[in-house]
N, C-alpha and C positions, 0 to 999 in steps of 0.2 A: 427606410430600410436600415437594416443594424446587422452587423455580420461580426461573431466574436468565436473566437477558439474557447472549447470547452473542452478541459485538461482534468487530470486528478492523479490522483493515485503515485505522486512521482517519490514517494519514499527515499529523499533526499537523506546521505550518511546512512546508507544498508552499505554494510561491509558482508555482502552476500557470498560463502564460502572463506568466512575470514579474511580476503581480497581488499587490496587496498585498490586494486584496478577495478573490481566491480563497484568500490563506492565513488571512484571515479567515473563509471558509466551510467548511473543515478541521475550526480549531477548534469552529468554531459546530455542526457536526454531532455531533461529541462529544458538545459541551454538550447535542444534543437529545438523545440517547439516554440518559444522565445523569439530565437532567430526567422521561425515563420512567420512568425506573427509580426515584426517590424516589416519584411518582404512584402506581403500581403498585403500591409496596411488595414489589418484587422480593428476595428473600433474597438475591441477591448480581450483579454485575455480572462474567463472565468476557471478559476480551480475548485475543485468539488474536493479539497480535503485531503488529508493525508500529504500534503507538501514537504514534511520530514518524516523520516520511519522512526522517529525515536523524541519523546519531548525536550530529551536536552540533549541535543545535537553535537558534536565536535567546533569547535571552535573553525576549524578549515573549513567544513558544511557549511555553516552561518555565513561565515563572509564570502563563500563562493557564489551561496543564494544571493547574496545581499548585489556582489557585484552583478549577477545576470538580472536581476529586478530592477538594477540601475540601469543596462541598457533599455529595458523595456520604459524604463521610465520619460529616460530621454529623449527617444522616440517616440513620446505621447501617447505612450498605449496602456491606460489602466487596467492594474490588476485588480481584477475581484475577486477575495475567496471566502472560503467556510472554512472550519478547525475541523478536523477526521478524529478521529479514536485512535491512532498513533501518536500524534501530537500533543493531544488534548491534556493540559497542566491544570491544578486547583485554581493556580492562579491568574498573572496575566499570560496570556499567549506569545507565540514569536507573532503573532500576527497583526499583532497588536503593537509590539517593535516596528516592523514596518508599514504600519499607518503611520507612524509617530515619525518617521524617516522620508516622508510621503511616497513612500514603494508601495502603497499594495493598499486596496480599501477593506474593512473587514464586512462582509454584507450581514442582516438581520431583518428585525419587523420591520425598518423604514425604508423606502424604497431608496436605490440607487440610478440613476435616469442616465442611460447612455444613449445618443441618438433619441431614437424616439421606443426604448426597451426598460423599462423600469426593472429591478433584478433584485430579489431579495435573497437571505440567505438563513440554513436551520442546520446548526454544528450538530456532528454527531450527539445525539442522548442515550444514553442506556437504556434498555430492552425494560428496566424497574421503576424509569423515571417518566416513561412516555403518556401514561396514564392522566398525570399531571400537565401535561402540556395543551394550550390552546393556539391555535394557529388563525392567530390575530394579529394581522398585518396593516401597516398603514396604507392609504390613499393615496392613489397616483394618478397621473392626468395623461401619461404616455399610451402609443397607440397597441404597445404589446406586454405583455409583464412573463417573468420568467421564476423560478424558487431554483434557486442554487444548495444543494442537501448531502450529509453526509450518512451513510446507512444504507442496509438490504433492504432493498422494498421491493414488493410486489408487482409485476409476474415473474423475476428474474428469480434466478438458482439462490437457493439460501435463506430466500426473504423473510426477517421479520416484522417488517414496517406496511402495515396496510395503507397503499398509496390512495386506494379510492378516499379513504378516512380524511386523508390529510386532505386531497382536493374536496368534499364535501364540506368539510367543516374549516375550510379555510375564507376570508373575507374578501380575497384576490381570488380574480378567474383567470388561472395562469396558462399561458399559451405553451408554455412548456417549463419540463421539472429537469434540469442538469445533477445530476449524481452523480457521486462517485461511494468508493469501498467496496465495489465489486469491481475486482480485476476482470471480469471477461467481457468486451464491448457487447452493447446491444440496444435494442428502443424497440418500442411499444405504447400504442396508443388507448390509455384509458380517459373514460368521460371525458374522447374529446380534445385529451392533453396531450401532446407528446412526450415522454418518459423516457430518459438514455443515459446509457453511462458510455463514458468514453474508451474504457479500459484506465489498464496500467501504461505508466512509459517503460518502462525497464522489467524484463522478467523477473519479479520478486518470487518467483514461484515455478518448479519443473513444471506443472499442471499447465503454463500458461504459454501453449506450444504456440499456436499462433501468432501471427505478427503485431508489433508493438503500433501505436497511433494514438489520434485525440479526433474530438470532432470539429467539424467547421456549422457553426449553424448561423443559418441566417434570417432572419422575422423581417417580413415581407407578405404583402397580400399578393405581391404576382410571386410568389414562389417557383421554382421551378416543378413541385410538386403535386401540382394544380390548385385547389381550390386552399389547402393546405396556407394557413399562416405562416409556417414554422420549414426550411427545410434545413436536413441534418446530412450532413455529407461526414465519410467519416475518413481521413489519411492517415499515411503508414510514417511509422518513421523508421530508419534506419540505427538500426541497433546491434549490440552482440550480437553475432551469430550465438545458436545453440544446437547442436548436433544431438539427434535421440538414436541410441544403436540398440534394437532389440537383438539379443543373444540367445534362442530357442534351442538347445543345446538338443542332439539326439543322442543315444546311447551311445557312448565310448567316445565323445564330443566334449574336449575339455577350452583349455585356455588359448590354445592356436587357434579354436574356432572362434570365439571369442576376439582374438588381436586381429583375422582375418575379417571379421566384422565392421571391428572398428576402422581396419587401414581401409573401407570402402569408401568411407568418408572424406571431404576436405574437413580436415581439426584446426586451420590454420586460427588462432587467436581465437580460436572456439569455447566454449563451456559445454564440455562433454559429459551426455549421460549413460551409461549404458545399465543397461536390462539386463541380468541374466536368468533364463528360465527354464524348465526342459528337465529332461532324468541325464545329462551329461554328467562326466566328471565332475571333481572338485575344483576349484579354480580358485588362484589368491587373487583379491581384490587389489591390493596393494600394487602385483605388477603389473595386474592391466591399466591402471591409472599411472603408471610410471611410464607405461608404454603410452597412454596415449598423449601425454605429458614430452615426452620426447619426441613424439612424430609434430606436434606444432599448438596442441592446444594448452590454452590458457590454466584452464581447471577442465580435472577429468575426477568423476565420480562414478562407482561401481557399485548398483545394489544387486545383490545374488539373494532373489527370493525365494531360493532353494535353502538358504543356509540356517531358517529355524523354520521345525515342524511345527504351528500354530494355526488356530482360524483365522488369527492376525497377524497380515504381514509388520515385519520389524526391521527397520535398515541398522546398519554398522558401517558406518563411513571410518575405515580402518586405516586411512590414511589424516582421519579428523577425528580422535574420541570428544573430544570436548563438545565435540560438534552431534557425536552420537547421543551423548549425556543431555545436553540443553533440547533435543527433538524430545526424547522420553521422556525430559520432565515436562516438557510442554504437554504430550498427548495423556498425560494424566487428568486435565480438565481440571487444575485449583486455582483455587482465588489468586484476584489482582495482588492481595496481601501477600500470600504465600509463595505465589511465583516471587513476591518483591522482597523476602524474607530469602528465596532459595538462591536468586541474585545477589542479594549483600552476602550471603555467606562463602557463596561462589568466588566474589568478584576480588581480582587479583587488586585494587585498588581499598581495600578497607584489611588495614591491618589486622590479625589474630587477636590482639589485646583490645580492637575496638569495635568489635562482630558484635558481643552483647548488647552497647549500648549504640550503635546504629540501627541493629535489628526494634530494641525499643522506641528510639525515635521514629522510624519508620510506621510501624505497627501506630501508634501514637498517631498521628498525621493522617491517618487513614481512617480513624476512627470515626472521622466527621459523616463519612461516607459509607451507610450500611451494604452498597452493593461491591463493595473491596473485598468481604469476606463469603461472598459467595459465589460458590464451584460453577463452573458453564455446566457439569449436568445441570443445575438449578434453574440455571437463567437459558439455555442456547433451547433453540427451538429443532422442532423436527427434522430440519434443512442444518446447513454447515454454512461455515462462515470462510465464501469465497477467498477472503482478505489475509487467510493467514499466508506469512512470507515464508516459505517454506525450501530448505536445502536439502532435503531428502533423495529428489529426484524424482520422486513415484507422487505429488500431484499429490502430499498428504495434507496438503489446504483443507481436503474436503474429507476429513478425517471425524468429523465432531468436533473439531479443537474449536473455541474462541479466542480468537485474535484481540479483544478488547482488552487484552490484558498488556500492562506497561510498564518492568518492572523494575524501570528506573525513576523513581519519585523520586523531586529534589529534595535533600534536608540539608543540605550545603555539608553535610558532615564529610560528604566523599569526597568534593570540588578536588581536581589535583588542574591541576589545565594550562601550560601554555597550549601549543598551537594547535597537537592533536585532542589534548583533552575535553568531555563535556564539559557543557555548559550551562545553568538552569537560566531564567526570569529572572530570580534573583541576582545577577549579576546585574541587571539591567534597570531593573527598575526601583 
């Protein structure tokens, strides 16, 4: 029997609402699932990717990871992961740092044998590269095998990965497929296999109202499942509160309905959303997030989807433009380039006199890579892409937008870094 936590999605350094306490709550999730995992005495810890939200992490990120991988270390509990499309660099990986630190294993085509559970592992690929890919795996002699994967697959919300494909044409009869890059928990049984993602740890996303968790799986012929090899149990973890206040406003119903709303709430250290809807008044955003700001919560956001006539709703986080700015340029759907082009010229860390010749290096470095300069119209499939981290409040994950995109490429031209600053590979290797 083999019994291991299956994790993902923990987007370690999201500074979610510009918050240095929500990128403290990131790591802090981690850390709980960590600390279950020594408790338990789980045989092993697997991540399905996305371990950091950003490839080159903060300096604080890194070594916060590093320290909770040390306890997991010490404690005898291997980590196994995959790279997600947050992370994923040309180069080498962080993940690949902590092989080399003996924290963490990277899995692939060779099997990984824990107990008696051989565990392989398939980093995110592009929607443009998969075509190209064979799912030829090594030879294993254990009594269960597992594929540890990064990507939407199929039957879950979003999917462009056809799972039956990969289990046909793969050389391994896998007992089950651990995923991650869909934040929203679930499983499902194809040819046979078990299919699950664990969720997210930490709300990266207003959409992702449900309670945070990971799973517990265990490979076992007496499962508690019956006949079932594989059983998935899935627990919660304890996380930020988040408080949803819809505002239905009736006629002649302005901002007191609205604060009246929200004081029905406990906001204590909360991340507050509210809704507003309805033919009510006008109402400022600004004071009911000030308001609810002062009764006890953490971050209060105000979308009034009253406030532009369109077939498309549009937020104004009026208490965050930058933050309004960076959603719009996002939901225009351009290239990895061009988001990475609209970041350098944005980014308060690359001086006015050296935008041109960053912007070139950039561009340049990318060049290697023809799927950089193409738009998510081009590439994103019919479905949306679960995975975008999104501060809007209104659940705009599921917009069309692609998340695949990273628009922080290292070319060491930007490095500024002590303790808060990024970080690339390059540093490291």
């Amino acid at each position: 029997m083999t019994r291991v936590i299956h994790t993902g999605d923990t987007h370690i350094g999201y500074a979610q609402y510009h918050s240095p306490v929500r990128r403290q709550d990131f790591l802090d999730a981690f850390g709980a699932v960590v600390d279950d995992a020594i408790d338990d005495g789980v045989d092993a810890v697997v991540h399905a990717g996305d371990l950091f939200h950003d490839r080159r992490p903060a300096l604080s990120d890194l070594m916060g990871t590093i320290r909770v991988l040390r306890r997991l270390a010490d404690a005898g509990v291997p980590f196994l992961a995959v790279v997600g499309n947050h992370e994923a660099a040309r180069g080498g990986q962080w993940l690949d740092l902590f092989e080399r630190l003996d924290l963490a294993t990277r899995l692939g085509d060779e099997p990984v044998t824990v107990d008696d559970t051989a565990f392989y592992g398939l980093d995110h690929v592009p929607v443009s590269r998969r075509d190209e890919l064979a799912y030829d795996f090594g030879s294993h002699d254990a009594s269960y095998a597992a594929l540890v994967a990064h990507g939407l697959f199929e039957p879950f919300a979003h999917a462009d990965w056809d799972t039956e494909t990969v289990l046909e044409e793969s050389d391994v009869d896998f007992d089950a497929v651990l995923l991650g890059d869909n934040h929203t928990p679930g499983r499902a049984e194809i040819a046979d296999t078990w299919v699950t993602y664990p969720g997210s740890t930490e709300r990266a996303s207003a959409s992702e109202r449900e309670g945070r968790g990971y799973n517990l799986v265990r490979f076992d012929e007496a499962a508690a499942a019956g006949d079932d090899r594989v059983e998935i149990r899935r627990r919660a973890l304890e996380t930020r509160p988040f408080v949803f206040v819809e505002a239905d406003l009736g006629a002649r119903e302005g901002e007191p309905a609205v604060r009246e709303r929200v004081r029905q709430h406990d906001l204590t250290d909360a991340v507050v959303l509210v809704e507003v809807t309805g033919d009510g008044d006008p109402i400022t955003p600004a004071a009911v997030e000030a308001f609810a700001t002062d009764e006890g919560a953490l971050i209060a956001r105000v979308s009034d989807r009253r406030a532009v006539e369109t077939n498309e709703s549009v937020d104004v986080h009026f208490a965050d433009p930058e933050s309004a700015v960076r959603e719009r340029v996002e939901s225009m759907g351009l290239s990895t380039a061009a988001l990475d082009v609209d970041d350098t010229v944005r980014s308060p860390e690359v001086a006015d006199s050296n935008i041109r010749e960053t912007v070139k290096n950039r561009v340049t470095d990318q060049l290697d890579d023809p799927s950089a300069f193409v738009t998510a119209a081009e590439t994103a499939p019919t479905g949306d892409d679960e995975d975008t981290a999104d501060e809007s409040g209104d659940g705009s994950d599921a917009t069309g937008d692609d998340d695949r995109r990273d628009a922080n490429d290292p070319d060491g031209s930007t490095e500024t870094t002590p303790a808060d600053g990024q970080v690339s590979m390059e540093d490291y290797l």
